[in-house]
N, C-alpha and C positions, 0 to 999 in steps of 0.2 A: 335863933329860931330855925326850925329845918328850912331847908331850901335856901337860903342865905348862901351869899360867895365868899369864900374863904380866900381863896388865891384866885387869878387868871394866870393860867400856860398859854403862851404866846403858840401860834402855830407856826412851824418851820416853813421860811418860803426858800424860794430856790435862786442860791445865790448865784447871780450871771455877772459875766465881765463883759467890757467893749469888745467885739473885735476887731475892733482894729488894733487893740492893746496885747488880743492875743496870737495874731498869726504871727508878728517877726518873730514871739519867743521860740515856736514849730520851727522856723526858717535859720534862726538862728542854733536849732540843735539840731537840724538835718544835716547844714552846713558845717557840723561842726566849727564853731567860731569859738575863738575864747570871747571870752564876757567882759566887758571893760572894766569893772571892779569887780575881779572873779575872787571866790575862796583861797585860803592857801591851804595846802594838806599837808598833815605830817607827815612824812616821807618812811622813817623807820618810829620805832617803840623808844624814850626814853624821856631823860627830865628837862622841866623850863629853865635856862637859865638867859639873865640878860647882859648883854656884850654892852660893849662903849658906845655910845651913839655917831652916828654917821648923819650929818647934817642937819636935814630933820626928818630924819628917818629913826624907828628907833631897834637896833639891833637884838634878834632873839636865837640863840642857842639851843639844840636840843643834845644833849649827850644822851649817847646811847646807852643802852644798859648792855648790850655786848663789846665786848672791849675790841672785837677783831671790826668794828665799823669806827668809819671814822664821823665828829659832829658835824652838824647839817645847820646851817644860818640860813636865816630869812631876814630880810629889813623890811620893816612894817613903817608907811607913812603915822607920823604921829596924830594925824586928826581922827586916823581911823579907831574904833571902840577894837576895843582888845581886853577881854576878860581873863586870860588866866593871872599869874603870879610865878614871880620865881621861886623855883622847888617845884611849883607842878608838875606830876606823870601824867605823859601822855604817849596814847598808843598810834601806830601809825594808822590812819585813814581817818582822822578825828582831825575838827577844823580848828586851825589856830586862828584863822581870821574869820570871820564870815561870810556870806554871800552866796551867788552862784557859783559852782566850781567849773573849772576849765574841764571838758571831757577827756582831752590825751592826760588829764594830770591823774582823774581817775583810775583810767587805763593804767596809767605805768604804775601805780601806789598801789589800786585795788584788783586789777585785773580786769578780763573780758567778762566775767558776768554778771559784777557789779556795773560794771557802765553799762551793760546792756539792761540790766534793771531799773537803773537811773534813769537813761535814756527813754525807755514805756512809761517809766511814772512820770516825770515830767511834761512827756507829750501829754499822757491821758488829763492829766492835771487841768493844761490848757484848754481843752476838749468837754472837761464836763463842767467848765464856769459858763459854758455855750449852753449846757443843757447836753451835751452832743454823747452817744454811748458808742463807744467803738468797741470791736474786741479787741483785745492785747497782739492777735498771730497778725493783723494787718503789718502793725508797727512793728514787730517784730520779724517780716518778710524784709523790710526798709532796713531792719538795723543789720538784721546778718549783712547784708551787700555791705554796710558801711566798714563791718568787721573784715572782708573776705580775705584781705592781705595781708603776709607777714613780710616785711625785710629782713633781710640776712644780715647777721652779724657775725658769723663765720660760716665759714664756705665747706669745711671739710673733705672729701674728695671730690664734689658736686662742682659741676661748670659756672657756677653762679657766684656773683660777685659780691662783699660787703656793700650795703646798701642798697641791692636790688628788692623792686616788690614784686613779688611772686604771689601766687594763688595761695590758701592753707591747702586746699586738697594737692594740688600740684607738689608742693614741697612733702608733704607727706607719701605720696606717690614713689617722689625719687628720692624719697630717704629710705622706704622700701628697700627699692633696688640694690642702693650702696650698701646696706643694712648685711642683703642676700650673698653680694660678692665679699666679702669680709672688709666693707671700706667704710670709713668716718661720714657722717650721715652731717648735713647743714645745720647749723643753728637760727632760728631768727626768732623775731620780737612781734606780737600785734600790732596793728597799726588803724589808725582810725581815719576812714578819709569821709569828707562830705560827700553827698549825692551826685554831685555834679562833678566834682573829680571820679569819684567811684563809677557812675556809668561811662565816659571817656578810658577810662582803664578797664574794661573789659575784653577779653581777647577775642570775642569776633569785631572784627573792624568792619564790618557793616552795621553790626549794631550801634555802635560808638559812630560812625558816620551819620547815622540817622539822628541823633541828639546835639550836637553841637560842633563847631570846626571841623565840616566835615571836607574841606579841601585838606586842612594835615592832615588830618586820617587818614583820607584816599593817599595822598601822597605818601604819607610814610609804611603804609602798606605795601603799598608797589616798591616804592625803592628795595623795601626790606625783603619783599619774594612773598609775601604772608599770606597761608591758604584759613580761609573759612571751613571749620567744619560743622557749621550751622548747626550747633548744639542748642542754645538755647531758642529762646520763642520768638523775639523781637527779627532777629535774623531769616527764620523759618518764613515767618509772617511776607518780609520785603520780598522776597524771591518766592513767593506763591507755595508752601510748600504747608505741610502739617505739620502741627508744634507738637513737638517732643512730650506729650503730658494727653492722657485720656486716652482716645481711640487714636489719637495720633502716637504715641507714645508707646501701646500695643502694634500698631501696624510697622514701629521700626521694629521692636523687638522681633517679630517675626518676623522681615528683612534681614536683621541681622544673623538669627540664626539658622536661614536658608543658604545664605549667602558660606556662612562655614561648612554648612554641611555638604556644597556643590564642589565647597572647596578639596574639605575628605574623600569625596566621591573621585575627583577628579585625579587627587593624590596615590589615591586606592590602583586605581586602573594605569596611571603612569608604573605605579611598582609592578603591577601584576605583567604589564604586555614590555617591559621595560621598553617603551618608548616613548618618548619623550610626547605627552599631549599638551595640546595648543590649547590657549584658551580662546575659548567662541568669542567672544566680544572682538580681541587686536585679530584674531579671522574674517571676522563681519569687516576690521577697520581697515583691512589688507587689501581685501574684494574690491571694497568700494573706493578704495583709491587707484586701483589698477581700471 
């Protein structure tokens, strides 16, 4: 008869988790930690094949389909499920195991902006079983710093040593340089640090003092001779100063290019009277010590 129900559509509610079930996983990929029963990734492109077993572990083979690489073994616990078969192709960044994946495994397999994708979706993940809406650029201000370093893996004319971590901007900087003189420019690797390592490696050592350990800080500062150039904001902040960003950040800029033009000014008039001019400030510092 009309009006009779034919079906009921359930209405969508809104599925939330504990949190307390969900901060360690946030904690746990800030920190980058590997996972206790993490994924395994395939490393390169090619086929399943299965080796002899190794205790009770059971051996898995991937032969590559380029002949110029060599096969790549994984031993998989036997309790764990394990879906393919031998003869299966399989392409590198595809999971042979399951689970969460370790981050540096992504990193080295898929690159920086897969793990940096991974990394936002994952966190949002956590965040909207809360109900919680973030934007992506928050987490994404978090994950660059986590990115910021490369180490070297050769050095090429460059003073820097296999295995140091240096800045990306830095190494790109002085591979400029070497680039310019006709010399072999460094090679290195991404590298993924947790939050709490990553702000300790920062190169102002007053910001890095202000977050954790900060007698080695101070101390390895000093020993080392290390000048602050108060670039970022955390630094700025501690010694009273305006952060580099907005009306602070116009106000250096205009410092800065007074300061060059006082410079040419000064350069100008040295050539012109060829005598050699002093500068006002070590004159004011000359005065006042006499």
């Amino acid at each position: 008869r009309p009006g009779d129900v034919l079906a009921r559509i359930p209405m969508e509610s809104a599925k939330t988790k504990d949190i307390t079930g969900g901060l360690p996983r946030v904690a746990e990929l800030f920190e980058a930690r590997r996972p206790k029963d993490h994924a395994i990734i395939a490393e390169i492109d090619g086929t399943i094949r299965f080796g002899r077993d190794y205790k009770n572990k059971r051996r898995i083979i991937i032969e590559p389909h380029d002949s110029t690489l060599e096969p790549v073994e994984y031993l998989i616990p036997k309790g764990k499920p394990f879906h393919l078969q031998d003869g299966d192709v399989i392409e590198k960044g595809d999971y042979i195991l399951d689970g969460n994946p370790a981050p540096h495994d992504i990193l080295a397999i898929k690159g920086v902006e897969a793990l940096a994708s991974y990394l936002v979706n994952e966190i949002q993940e956590v965040y909207r079983l809360q109900g919680v809406s973030i934007n992506d650029k928050h987490i994404e201000v978090i994950v660059r710093q986590m990115l910021q370093k490369v180490e070297i893996t050769a050095q090429g004319d460059s003073t820097y040593i296999p295995g140091d971590h240096v800045d990306v901007i830095e190494l790109e900087e002085v591979n400029e340089r070497l680039v310019e003189d006709g010399k072999k420019p460094a090679e290195g690797q991404p590298v993924l640090l947790g939050i709490t390592k990553a702000s300790l490696q920062t190169p102002s050592f007053i910001s890095a003092a202000s977050f954790q350990e900060t007698t080695r800080v101070l101390t390895e500062a000093a020993v080392a001779g290390k000048t602050d150039m108060l670039q970022g904001l955390k630094e700025n902040v501690i010694v009273g100063r305006l952060i580099p960003a907005g009306t602070g950040g116009t106000m250096s800029q205009i410092r800065r290019i007074a300061t060059s033009r006082d410079e040419l000014i000064i350069d100008e008039r040295r050539k012109a009277s060829g005598v050699e001019v002093a500068d006002p400030m070590l004159t004011d510092m000359a005065s006042a010590a006499q």
